[in-house]
C-alpha angles and dihedrals in degrees: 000000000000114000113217122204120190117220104226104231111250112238114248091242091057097043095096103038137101136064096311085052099047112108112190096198089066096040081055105051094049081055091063094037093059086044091048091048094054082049094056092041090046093052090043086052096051094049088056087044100043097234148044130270115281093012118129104187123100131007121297125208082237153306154305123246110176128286137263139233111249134180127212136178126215152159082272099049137268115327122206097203128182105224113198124237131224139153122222130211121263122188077239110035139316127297132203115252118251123201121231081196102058113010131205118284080015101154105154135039118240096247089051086049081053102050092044082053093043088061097045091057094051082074099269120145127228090269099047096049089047088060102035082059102041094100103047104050097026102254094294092130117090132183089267095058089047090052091045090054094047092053095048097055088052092052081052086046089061115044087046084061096049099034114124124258097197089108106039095092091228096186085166137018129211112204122192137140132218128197120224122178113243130180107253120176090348086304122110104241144191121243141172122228106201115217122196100184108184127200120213137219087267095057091249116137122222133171110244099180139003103187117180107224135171091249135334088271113149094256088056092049097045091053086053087055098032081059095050096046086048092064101048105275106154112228106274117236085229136025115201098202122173082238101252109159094236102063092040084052087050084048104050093045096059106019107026106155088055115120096242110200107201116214125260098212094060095039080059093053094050086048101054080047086061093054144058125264095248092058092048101102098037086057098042085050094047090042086045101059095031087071100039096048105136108236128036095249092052092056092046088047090047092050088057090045087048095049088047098054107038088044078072101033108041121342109189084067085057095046091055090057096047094051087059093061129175092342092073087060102038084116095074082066088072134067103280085244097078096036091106094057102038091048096068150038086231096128092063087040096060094051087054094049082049100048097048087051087060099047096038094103078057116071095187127012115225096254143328093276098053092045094059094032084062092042086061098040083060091065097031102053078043087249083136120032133213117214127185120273126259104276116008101146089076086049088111095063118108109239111249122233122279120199108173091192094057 
């Protein structure tokens, strides 16, 4: 007779625990973290009260009376913390004194609000937040926090999407779309995010809108900048676009006496598409150092150059450059200190490399809306970072005239 025993199956959130699991570096450190939080509450409490625990002198703004238990999740675990009492004088009567630090019915950090919202992004749904986190904050967390944090990041959402920009100082505007691939009717789909990235009188960057659309068509773009005029951004004295005719269409039909600069990059790729593949290294060299020439009259010498070789060459490549005009070369009209940043759309492009990087574990995200809502969590928890552009001291400075013909 063969005697059969059944293994009970371990529960997810117990899976990592026990001695062969305990780390006491972070014991410890969640140690320091809950001491460091009743400093911070016992100095908050003696600057209300006018003077520290135990003193005499003087006369306080009121008095101590014990302490209470309080629980608080964070990124390091769950905290019992012992959050100290007073009442302060009133004219009227005495009040109970309220912390700024850690208000009333507080039970997560924001960066644990944030992480709960971060998953749930990723596509995750309330259970499965609930038990990948399990372990981490010890199983604290129930369906109903999850659901409170989530909320809370779309009410974010959207104030961040309806915040006014009167008082932002948007002196330029970079324009560029990115596509991300989202599940639409059970179907992995393509859709455009579309990024205007602003740049201030400072010189500091900042994303004004991210706006999910079916493609960049002109329709797509006017409502973007309908939607930034409409709160309060004043109109840019230049626009960086990628050169898509239906942005420049969206442009021209609402700002049309704005300088436009049109992306190199771009302009690069369109002009590899003119060529054969054999000539491709020899164009991209020759449109390379045409635009980073060093001085205004060497770009507009090695235009001519360029024009002159590829006519002959291949002259559907020249062509392509000639159709871009003066926009490819607006940059020539500002100090040689911010032509790198005013020649591309770069600065979009980095937070879509960035982006992707962060989403590539994810073929395809749960819907729009949750593909432009996590870009901006991204920025918005300073996962990515803006800095200021290449020369931006010199921001102030008119643009000077440009005649290619000339």
């Amino acid at each position: 007779m063969t005697e059969t025993t059944s293994a009970t199956a371990m529960p997810p959130s117990l899976a990592y625990t026990g001695s062969d699991w305990f780390d006491p570096l972070e014991e410890a450190v969640r140690l320091q973290v809950r001491s460091f939080i009743e400093e911070l509450l016992e100095e908050e409490l003696e600057a209300a009260l006018g003077r520290g625990r135990y003193e005499r002198h003087g006369m306080a703004s009121g008095h101590r009376h014990g302490r209470r238990p309080r629980q608080l999740v964070t990124t390091f675990g769950p905290l019992e913390l012992s959050v100290p009492r007073a009442r302060l004088r009133d004219a009227d009567a005495g009040r109970e004194w309220k912390s700024q630090l850690l208000p009333a019915y507080k039970r997560l950090s924001h960066r644990a609000e944030a992480l709960i919202a971060q998953a749930y992004l990723a596509g995750m749904n309330t259970r499965r937040v609930r038990r990948a986190l399990a372990g981490l904050f010890a199983g604290r967390v129930g369906k109903d926090v999850v659901s409170r944090a989530w909320q809370r990041s779309r009410s974010a959402w959207a104030s961040w999407q309806q915040r006014d920009l009167a008082g932002e100082d948007i002196v330029r505007l970079i324009l560029d779309g990115t596509v991300v691939k989202v599940r639409l009717d059970k179907k992995a789909t393509a859709v455009s995010l579309l990024i205007a990235l602003g740049i201030r009188g400072d010189g500091q960057k900042v994303v004004l809108a991210i706006k999910n659309m079916g493609g960049e068509s002109e329709a797509a773009w006017r409502q973007v900048l309908d939607d930034l005029a409409t709160r309060g951004m004043a109109k840019p004295e230049l626009v960086i676009v990628d050169g898509g005719k239906g942005l420049e269409a969206a442009l021209a039909s609402l700002w049309d006496d704005v300088p436009v600069q049109r992306c190199t990059v771009h302009k690069e790729r369109n002009l590899l598409a003119h060529a054969p593949k054999h000539l491709h290294e020899e164009v991209k060299a020759d449109f390379t150092d045409m635009v980073h020439a060093k001085t205004k009259a060497a770009v507009l010498a090695k235009r001519i150059a360029f024009l002159a070789k590829w006519k002959i060459r291949c002259r559907p490549v020249a062509d392509s450059l000639e159709e871009a005009g003066e926009r490819l070369f607006t940059f020539l009209r500002y100090p040689p200190e911010q032509w790198r940043s005013v020649r591309t759309t770069n600065a979009i492009e980095r937070l879509h490399e960035e982006f992707k990087r962060r989403i590539k574990t994810q073929c395809v995200l749960p819907c729009a809306e949750t593909a432009a809502m996590l870009f901006w969590a991204l920025l918005a928890s300073g996962q990515i970072t803006l800095r200021k552009i290449d020369g931006w001291q010199s921001l102030a400075q008119p643009p000077a005239e440009l005649d290619l013909a000339a």
